[in-house]
PDB file of N, H, CA, C and O in Angstrom:
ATOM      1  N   UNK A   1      84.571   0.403 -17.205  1.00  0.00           N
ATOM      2  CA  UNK A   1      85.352   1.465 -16.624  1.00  0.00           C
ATOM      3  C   UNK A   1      84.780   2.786 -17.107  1.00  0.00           C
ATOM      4  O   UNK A   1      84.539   3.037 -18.288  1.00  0.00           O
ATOM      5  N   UNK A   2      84.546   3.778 -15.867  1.00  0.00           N
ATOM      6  H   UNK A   2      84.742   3.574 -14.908  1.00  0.00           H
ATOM      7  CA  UNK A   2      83.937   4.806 -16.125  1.00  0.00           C
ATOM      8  C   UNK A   2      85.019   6.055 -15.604  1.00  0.00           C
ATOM      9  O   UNK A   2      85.427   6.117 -14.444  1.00  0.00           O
ATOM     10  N   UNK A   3      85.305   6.786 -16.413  1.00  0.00           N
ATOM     11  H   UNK A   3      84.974   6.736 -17.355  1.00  0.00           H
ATOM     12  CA  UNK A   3      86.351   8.109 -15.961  1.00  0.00           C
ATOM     13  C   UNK A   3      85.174   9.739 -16.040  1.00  0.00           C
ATOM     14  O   UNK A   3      83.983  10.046 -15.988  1.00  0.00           O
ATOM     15  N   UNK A   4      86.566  10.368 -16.199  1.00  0.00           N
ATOM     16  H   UNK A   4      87.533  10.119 -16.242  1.00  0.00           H
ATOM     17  CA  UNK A   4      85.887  11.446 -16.094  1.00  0.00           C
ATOM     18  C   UNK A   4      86.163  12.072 -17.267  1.00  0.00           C
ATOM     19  O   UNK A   4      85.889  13.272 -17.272  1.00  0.00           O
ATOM     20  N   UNK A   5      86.682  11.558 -18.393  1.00  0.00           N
ATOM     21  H   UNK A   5      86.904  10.583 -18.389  1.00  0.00           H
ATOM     22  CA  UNK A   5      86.454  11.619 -20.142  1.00  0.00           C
ATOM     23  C   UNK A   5      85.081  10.749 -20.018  1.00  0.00           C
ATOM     24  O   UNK A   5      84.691  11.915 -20.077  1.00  0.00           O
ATOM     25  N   UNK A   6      84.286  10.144 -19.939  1.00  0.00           N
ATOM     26  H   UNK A   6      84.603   9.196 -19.891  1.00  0.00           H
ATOM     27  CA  UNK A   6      83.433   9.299 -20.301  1.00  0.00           C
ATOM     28  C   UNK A   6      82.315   9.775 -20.139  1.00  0.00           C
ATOM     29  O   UNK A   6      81.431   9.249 -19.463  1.00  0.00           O
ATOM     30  N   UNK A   7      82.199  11.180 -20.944  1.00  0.00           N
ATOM     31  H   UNK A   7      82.917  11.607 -21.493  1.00  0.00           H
ATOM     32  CA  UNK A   7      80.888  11.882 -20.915  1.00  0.00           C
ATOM     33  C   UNK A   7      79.931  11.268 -21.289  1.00  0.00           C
ATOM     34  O   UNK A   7      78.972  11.059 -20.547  1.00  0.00           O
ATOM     35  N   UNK A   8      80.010  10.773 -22.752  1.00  0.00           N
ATOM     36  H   UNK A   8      80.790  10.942 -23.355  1.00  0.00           H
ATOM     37  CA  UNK A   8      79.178   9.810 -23.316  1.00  0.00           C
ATOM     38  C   UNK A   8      78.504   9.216 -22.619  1.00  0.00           C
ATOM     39  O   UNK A   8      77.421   9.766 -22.416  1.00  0.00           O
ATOM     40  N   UNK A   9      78.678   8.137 -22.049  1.00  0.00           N
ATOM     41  H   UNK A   9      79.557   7.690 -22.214  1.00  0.00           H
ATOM     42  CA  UNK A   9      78.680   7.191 -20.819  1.00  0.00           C
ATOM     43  C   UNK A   9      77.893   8.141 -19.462  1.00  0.00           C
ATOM     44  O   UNK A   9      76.730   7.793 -19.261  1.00  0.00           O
ATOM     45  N   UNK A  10      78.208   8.821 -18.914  1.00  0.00           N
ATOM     46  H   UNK A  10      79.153   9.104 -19.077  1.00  0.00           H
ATOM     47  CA  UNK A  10      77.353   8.830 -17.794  1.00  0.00           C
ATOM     48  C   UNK A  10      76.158  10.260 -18.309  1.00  0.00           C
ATOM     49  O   UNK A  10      75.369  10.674 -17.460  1.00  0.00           O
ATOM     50  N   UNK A  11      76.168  10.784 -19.505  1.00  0.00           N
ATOM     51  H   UNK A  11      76.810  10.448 -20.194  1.00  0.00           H
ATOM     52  CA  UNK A  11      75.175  11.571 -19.649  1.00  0.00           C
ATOM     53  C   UNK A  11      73.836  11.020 -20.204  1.00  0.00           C
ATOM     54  O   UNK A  11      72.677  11.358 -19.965  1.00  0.00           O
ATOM     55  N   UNK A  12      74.481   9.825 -21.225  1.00  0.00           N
ATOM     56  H   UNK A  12      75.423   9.550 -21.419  1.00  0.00           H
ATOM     57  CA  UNK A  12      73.925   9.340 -22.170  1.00  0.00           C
ATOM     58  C   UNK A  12      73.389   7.998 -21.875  1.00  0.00           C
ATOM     59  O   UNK A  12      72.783   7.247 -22.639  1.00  0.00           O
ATOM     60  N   UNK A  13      73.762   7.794 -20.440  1.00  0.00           N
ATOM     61  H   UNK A  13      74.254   8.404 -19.819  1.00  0.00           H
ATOM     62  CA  UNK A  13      72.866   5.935 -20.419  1.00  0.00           C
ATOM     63  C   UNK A  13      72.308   6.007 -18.959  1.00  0.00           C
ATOM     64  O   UNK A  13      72.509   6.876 -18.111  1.00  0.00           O
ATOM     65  N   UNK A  14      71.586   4.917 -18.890  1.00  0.00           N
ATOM     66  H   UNK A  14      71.422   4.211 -19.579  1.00  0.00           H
ATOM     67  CA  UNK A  14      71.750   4.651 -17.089  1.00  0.00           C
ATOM     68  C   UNK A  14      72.091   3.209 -17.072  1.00  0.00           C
ATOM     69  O   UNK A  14      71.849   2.294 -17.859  1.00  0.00           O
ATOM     70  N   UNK A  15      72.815   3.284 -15.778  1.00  0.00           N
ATOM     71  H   UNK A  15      73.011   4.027 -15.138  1.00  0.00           H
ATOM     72  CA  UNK A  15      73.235   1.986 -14.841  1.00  0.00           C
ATOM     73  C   UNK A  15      72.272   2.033 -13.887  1.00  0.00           C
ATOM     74  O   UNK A  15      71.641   2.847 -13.214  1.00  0.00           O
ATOM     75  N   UNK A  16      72.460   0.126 -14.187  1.00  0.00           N
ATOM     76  H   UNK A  16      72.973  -0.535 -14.734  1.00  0.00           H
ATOM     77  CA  UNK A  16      71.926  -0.123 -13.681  1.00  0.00           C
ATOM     78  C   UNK A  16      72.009  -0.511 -11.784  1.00  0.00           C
ATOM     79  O   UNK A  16      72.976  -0.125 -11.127  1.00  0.00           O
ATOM     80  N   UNK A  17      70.979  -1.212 -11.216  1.00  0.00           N
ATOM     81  H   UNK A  17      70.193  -1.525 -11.750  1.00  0.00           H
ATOM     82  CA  UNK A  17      71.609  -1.511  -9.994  1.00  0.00           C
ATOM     83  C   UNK A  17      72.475  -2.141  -9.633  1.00  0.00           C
ATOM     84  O   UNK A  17      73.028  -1.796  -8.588  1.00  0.00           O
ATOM     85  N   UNK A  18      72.955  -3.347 -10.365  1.00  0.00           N
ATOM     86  H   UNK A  18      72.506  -3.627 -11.214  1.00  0.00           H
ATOM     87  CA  UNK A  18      73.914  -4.079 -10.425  1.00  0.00           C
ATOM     88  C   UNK A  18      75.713  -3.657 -10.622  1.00  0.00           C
ATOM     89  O   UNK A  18      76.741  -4.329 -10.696  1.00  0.00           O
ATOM     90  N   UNK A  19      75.362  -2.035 -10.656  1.00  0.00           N
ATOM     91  H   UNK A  19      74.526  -1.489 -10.596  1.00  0.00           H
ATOM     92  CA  UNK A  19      76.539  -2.106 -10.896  1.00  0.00           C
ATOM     93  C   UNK A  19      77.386  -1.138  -9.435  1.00  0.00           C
ATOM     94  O   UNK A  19      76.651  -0.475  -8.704  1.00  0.00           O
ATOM     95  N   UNK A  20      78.659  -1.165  -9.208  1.00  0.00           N
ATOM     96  H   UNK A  20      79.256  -1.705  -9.802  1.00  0.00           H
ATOM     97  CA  UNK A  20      79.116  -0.657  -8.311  1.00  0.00           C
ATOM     98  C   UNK A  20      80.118   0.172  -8.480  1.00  0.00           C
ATOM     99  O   UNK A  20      80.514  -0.041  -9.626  1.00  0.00           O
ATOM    100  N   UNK A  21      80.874   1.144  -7.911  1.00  0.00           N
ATOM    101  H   UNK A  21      80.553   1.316  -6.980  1.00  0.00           H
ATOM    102  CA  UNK A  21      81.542   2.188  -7.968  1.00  0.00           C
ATOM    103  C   UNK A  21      82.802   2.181  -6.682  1.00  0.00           C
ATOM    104  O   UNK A  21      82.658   1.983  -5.476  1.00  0.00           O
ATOM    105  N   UNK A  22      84.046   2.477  -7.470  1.00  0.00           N
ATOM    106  H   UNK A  22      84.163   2.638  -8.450  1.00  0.00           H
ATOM    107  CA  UNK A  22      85.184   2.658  -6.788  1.00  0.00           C
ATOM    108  C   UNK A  22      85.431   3.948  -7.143  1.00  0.00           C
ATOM    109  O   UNK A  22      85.406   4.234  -8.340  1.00  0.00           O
ATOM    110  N   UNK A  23      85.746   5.069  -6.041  1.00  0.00           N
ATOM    111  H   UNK A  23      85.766   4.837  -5.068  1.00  0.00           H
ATOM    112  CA  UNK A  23      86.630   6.274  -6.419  1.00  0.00           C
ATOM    113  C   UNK A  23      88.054   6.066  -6.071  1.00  0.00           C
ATOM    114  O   UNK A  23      88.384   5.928  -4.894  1.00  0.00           O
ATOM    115  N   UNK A  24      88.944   6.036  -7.072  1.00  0.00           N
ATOM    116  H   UNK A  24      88.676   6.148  -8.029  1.00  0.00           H
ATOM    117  CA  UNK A  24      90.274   6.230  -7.124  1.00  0.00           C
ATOM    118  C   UNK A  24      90.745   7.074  -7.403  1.00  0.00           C
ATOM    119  O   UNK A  24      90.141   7.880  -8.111  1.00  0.00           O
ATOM    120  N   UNK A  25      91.777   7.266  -7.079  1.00  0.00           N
ATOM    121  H   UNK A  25      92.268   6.611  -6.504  1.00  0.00           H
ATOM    122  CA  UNK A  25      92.934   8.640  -7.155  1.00  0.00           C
ATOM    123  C   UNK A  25      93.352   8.390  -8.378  1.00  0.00           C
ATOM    124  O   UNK A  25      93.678   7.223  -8.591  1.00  0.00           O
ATOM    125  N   UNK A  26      93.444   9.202  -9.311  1.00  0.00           N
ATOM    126  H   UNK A  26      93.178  10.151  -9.138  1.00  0.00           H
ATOM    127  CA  UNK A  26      94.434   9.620 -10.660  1.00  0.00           C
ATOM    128  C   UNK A  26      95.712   8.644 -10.848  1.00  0.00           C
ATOM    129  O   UNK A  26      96.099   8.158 -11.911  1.00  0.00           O
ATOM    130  N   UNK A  27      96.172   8.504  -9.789  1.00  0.00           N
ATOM    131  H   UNK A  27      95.857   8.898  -8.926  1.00  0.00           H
ATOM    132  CA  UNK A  27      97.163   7.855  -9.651  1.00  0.00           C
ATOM    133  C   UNK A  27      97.581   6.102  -9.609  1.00  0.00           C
ATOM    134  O   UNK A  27      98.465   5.368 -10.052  1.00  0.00           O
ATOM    135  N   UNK A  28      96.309   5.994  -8.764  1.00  0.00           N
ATOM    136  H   UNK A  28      95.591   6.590  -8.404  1.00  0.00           H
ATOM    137  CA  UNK A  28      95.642   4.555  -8.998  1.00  0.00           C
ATOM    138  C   UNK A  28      94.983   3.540  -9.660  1.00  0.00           C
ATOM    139  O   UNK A  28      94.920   2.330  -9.448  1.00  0.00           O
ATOM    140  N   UNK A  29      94.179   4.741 -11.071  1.00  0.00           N
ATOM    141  H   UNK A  29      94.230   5.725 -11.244  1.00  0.00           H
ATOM    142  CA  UNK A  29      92.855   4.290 -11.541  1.00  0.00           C
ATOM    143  C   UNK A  29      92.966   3.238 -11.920  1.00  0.00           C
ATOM    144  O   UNK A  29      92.062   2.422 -11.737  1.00  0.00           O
ATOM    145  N   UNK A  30      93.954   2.958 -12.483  1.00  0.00           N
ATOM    146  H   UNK A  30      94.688   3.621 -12.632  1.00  0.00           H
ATOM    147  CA  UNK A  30      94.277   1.703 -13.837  1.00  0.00           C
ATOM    148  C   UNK A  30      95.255   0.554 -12.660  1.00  0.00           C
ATOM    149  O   UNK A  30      95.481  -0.596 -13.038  1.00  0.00           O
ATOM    150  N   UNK A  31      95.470   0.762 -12.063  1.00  0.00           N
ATOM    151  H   UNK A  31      95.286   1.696 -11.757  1.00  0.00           H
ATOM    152  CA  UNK A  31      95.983  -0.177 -10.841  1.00  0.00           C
ATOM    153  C   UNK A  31      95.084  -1.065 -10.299  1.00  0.00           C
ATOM    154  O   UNK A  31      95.151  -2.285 -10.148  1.00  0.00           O
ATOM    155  N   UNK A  32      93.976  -0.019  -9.948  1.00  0.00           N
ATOM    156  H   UNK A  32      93.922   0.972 -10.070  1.00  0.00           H
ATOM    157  CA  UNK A  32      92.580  -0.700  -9.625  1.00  0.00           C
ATOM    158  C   UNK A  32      91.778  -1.683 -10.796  1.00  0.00           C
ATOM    159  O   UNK A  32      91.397  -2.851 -10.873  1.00  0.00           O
ATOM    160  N   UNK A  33      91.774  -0.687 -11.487  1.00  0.00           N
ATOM    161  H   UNK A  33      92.083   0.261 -11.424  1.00  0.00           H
ATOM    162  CA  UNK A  33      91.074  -1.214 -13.164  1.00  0.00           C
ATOM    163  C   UNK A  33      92.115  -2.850 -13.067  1.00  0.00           C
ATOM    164  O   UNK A  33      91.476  -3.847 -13.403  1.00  0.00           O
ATOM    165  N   UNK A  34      93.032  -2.999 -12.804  1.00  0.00           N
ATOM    166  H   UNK A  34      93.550  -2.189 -12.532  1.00  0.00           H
ATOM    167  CA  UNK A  34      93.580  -4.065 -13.670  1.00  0.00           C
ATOM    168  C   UNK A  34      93.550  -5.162 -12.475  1.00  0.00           C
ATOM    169  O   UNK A  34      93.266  -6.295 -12.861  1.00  0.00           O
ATOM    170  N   UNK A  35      93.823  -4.993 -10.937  1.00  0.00           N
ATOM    171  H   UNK A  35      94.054  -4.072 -10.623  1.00  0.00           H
ATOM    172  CA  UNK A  35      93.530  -5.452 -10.199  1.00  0.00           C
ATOM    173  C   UNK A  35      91.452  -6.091 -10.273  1.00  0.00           C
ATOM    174  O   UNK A  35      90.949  -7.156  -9.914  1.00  0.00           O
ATOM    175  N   UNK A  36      91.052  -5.295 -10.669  1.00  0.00           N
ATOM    176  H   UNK A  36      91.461  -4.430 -10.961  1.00  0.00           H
ATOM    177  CA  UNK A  36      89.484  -5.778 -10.312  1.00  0.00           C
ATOM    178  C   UNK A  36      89.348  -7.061 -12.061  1.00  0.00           C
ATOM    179  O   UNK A  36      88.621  -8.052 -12.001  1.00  0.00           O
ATOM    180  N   UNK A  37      89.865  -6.852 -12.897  1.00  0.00           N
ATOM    181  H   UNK A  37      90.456  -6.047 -12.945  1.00  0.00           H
ATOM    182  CA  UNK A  37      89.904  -7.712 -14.436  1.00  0.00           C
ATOM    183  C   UNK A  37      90.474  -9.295 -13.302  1.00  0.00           C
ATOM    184  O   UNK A  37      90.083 -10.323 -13.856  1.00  0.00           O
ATOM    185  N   UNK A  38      91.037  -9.517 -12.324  1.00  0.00           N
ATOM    186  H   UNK A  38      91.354  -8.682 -11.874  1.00  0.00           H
ATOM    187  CA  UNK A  38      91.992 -10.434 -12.071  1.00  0.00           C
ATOM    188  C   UNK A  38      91.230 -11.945 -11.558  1.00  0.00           C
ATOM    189  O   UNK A  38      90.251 -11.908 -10.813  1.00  0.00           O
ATOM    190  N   UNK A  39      91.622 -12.833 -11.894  1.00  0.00           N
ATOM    191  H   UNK A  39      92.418 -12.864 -12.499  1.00  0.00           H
ATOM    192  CA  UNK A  39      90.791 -13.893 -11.248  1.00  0.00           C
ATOM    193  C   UNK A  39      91.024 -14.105  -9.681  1.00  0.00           C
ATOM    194  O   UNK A  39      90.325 -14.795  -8.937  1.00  0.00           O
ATOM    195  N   UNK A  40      91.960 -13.491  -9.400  1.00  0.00           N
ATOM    196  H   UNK A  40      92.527 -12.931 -10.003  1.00  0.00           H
ATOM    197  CA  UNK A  40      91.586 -13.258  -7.873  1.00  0.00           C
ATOM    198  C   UNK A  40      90.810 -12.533  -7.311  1.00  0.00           C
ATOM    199  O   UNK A  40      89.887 -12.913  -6.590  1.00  0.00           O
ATOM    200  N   UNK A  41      91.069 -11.502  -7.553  1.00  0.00           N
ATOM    201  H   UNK A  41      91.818 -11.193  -8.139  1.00  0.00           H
ATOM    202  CA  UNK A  41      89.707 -10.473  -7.910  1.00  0.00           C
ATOM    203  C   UNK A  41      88.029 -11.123  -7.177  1.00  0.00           C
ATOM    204  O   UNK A  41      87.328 -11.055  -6.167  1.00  0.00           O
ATOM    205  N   UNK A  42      88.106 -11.832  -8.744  1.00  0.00           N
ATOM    206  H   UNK A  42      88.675 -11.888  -9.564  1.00  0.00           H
ATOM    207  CA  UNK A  42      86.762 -12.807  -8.676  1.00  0.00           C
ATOM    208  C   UNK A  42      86.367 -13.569  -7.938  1.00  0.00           C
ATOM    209  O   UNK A  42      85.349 -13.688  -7.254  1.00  0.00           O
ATOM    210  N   UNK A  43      87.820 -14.468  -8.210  1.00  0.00           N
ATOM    211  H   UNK A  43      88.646 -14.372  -8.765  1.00  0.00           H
ATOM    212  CA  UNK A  43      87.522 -15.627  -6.191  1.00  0.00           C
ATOM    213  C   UNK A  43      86.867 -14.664  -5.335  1.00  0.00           C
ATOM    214  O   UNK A  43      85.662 -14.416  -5.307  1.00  0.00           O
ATOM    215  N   UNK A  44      87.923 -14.069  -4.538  1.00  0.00           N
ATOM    216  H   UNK A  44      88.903 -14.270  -4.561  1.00  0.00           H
ATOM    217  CA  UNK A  44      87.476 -13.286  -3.262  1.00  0.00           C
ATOM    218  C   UNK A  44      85.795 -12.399  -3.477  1.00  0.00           C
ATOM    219  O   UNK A  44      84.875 -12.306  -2.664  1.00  0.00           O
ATOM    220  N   UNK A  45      85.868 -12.033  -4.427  1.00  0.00           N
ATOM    221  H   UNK A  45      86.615 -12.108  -5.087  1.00  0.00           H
ATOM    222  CA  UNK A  45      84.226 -11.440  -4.314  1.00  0.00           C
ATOM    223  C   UNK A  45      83.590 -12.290  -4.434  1.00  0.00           C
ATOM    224  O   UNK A  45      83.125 -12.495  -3.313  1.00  0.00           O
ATOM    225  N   UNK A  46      82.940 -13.515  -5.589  1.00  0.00           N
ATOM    226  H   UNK A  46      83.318 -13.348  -6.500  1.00  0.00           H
ATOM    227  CA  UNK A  46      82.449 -14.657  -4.965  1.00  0.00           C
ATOM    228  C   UNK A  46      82.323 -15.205  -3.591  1.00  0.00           C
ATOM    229  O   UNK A  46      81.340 -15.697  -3.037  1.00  0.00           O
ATOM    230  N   UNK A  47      83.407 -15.034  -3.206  1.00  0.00           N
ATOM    231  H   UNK A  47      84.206 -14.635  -3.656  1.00  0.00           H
ATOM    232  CA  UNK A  47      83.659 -15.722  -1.694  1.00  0.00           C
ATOM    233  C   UNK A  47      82.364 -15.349  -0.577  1.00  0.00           C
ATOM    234  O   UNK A  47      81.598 -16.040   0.094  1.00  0.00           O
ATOM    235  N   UNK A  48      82.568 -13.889  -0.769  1.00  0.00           N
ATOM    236  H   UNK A  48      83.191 -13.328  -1.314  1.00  0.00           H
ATOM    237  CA  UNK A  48      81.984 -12.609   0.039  1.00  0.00           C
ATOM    238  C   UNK A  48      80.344 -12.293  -0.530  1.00  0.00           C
ATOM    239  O   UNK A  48      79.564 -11.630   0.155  1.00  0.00           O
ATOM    240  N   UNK A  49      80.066 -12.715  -1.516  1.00  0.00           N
ATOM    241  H   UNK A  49      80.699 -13.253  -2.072  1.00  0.00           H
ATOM    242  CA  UNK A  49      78.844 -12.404  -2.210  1.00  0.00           C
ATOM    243  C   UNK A  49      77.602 -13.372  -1.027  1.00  0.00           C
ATOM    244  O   UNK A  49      77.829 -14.142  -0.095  1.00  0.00           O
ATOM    245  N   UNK A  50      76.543 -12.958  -1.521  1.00  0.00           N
ATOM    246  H   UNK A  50      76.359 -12.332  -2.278  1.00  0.00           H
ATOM    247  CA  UNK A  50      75.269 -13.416  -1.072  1.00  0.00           C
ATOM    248  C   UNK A  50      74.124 -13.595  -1.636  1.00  0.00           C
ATOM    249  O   UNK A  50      73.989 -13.020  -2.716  1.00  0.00           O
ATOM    250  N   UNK A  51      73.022 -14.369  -1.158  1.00  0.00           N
ATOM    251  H   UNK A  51      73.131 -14.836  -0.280  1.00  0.00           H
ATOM    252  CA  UNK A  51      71.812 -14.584  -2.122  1.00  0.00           C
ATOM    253  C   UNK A  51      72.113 -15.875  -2.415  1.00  0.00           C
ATOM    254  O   UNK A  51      73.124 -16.566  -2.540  1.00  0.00           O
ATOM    255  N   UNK A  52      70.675 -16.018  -2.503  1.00  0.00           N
ATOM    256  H   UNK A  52      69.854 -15.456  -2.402  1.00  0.00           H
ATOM    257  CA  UNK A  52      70.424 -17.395  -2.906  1.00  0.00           C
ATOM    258  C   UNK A  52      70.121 -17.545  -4.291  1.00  0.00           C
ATOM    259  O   UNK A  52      70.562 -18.471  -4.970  1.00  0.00           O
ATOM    260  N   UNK A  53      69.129 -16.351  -4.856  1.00  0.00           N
ATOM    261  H   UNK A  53      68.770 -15.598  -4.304  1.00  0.00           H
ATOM    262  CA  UNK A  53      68.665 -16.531  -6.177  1.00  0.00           C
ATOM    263  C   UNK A  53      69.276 -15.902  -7.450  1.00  0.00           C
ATOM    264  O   UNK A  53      69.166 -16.147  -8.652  1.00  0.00           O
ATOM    265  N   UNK A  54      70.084 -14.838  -6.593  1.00  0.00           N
ATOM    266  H   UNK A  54      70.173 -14.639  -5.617  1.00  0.00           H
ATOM    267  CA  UNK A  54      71.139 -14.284  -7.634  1.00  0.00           C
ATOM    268  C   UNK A  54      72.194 -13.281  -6.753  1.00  0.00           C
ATOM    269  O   UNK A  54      71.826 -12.142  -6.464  1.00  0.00           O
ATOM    270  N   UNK A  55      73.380 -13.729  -6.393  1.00  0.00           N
ATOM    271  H   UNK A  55      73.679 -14.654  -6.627  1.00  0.00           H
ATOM    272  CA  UNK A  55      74.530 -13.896  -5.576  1.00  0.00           C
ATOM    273  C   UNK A  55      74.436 -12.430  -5.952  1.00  0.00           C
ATOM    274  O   UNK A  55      73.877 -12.102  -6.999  1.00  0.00           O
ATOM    275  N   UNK A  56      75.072 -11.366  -4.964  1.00  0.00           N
ATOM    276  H   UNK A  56      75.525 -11.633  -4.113  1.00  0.00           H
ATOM    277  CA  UNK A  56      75.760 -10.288  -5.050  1.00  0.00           C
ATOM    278  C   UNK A  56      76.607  -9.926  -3.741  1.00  0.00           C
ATOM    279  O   UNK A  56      76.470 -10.588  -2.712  1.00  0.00           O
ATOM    280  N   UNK A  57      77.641  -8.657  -3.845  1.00  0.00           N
ATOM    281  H   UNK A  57      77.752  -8.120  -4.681  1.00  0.00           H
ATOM    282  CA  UNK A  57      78.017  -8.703  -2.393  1.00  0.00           C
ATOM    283  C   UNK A  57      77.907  -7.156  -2.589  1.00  0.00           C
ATOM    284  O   UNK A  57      77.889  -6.453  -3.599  1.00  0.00           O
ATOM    285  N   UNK A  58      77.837  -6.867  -1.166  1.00  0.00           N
ATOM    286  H   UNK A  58      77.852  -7.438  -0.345  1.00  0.00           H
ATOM    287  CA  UNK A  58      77.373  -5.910  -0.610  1.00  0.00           C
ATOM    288  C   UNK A  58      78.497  -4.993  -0.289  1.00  0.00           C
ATOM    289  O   UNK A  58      79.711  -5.196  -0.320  1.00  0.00           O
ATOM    290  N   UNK A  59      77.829  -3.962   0.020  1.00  0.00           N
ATOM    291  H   UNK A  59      76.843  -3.797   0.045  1.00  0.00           H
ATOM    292  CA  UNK A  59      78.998  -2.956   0.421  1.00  0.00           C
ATOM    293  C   UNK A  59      80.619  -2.951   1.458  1.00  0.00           C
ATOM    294  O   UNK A  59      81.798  -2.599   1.494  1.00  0.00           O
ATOM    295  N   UNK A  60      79.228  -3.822   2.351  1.00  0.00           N
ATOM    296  H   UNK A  60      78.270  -4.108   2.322  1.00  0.00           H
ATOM    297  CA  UNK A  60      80.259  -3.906   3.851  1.00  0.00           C
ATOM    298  C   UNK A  60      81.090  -5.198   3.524  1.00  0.00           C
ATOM    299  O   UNK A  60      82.161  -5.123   4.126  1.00  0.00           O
ATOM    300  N   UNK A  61      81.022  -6.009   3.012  1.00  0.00           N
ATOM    301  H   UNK A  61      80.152  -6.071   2.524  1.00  0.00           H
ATOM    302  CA  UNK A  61      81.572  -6.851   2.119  1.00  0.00           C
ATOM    303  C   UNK A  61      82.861  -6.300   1.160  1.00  0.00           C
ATOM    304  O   UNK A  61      83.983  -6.639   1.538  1.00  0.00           O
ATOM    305  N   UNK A  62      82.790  -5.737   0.333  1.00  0.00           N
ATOM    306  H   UNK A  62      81.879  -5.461   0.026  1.00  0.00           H
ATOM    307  CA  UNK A  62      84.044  -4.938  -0.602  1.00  0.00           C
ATOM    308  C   UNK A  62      84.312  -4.289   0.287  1.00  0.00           C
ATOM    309  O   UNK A  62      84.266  -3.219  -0.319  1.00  0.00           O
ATOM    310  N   UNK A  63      84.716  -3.859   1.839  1.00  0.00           N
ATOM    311  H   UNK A  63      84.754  -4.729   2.331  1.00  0.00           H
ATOM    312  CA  UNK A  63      85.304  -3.568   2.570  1.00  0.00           C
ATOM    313  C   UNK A  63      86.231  -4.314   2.942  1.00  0.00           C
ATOM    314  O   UNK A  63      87.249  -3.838   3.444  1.00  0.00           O
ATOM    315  N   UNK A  64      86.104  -5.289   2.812  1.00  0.00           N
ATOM    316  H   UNK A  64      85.277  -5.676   2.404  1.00  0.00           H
ATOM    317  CA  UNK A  64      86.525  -6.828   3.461  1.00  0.00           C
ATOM    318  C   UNK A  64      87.924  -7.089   2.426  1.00  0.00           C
ATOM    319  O   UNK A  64      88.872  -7.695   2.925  1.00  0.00           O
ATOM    320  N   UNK A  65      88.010  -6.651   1.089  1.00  0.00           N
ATOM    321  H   UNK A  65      87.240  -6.159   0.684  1.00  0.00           H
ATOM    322  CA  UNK A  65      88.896  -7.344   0.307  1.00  0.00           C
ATOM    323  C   UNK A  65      89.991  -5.963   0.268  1.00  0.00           C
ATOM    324  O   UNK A  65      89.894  -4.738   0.200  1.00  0.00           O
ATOM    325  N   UNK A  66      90.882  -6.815   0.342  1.00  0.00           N
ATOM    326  H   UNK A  66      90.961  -7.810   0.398  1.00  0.00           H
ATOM    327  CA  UNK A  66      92.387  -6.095   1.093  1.00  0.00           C
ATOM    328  C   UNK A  66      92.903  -5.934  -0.754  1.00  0.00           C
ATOM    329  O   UNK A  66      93.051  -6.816  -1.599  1.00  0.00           O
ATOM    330  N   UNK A  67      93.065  -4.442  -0.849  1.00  0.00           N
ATOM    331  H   UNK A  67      92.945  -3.725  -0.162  1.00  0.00           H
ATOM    332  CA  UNK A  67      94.442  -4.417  -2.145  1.00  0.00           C
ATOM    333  C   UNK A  67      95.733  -3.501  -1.564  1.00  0.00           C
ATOM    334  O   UNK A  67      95.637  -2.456  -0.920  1.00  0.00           O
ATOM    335  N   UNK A  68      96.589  -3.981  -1.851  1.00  0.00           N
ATOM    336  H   UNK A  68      96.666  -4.829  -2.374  1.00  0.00           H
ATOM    337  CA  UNK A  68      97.705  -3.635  -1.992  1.00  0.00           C
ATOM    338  C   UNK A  68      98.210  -2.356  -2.650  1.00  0.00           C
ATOM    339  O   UNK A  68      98.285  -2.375  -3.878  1.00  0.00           O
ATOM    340  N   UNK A  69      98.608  -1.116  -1.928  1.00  0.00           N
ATOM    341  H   UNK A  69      98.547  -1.101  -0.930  1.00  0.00           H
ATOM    342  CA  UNK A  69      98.910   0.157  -2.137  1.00  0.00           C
ATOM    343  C   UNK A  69     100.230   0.385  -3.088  1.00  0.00           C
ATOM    344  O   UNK A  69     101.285   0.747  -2.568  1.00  0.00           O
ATOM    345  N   UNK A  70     100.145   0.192  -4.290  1.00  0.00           N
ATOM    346  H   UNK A  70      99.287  -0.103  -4.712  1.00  0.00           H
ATOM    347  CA  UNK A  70     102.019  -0.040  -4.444  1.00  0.00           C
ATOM    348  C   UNK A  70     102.387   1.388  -4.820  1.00  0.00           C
ATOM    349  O   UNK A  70     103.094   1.590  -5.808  1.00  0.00           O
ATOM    350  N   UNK A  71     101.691   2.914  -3.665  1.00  0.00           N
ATOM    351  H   UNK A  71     101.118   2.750  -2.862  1.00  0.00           H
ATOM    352  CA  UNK A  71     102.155   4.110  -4.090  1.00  0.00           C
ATOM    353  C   UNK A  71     102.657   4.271  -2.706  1.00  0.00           C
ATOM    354  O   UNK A  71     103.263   5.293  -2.383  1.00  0.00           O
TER     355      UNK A  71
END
């Protein structure tokens, strides 16, 4: 989890390709954050992932997985 306290973190390292990015609202962050920790979570992106030699899913893909607005 990367915020916008986490100077450290995005001045001081690089990410790599593997990794992906959600912008959430202030309001959401940790909704999301705790929703994406979930083993459902995991199912469904597994589900959706691709590759043969090392699975990932794609953009248009995390389009695909439905969360629940509880604002």
């Amino acid at each position: 989890m990367v915020d916008d306290y986490s100077t450290d973190l995005i001045n001081d390292y690089i990410f790599s390709t593997g990794f992906s990015d959600l912008k959430c609202s202030r309001k959401s962050f940790y909704y999301i954050w705790s929703f994406l920790l979930t083993e459902k979570f995991d199912d469904m992106k597994n589900n959706l992932s691709l590759g043969t030699t090392m699975q990932a899913i794609n953009n248009k893909n995390v389009k695909n997985i439905k969360i629940i607005d509880p604002f």
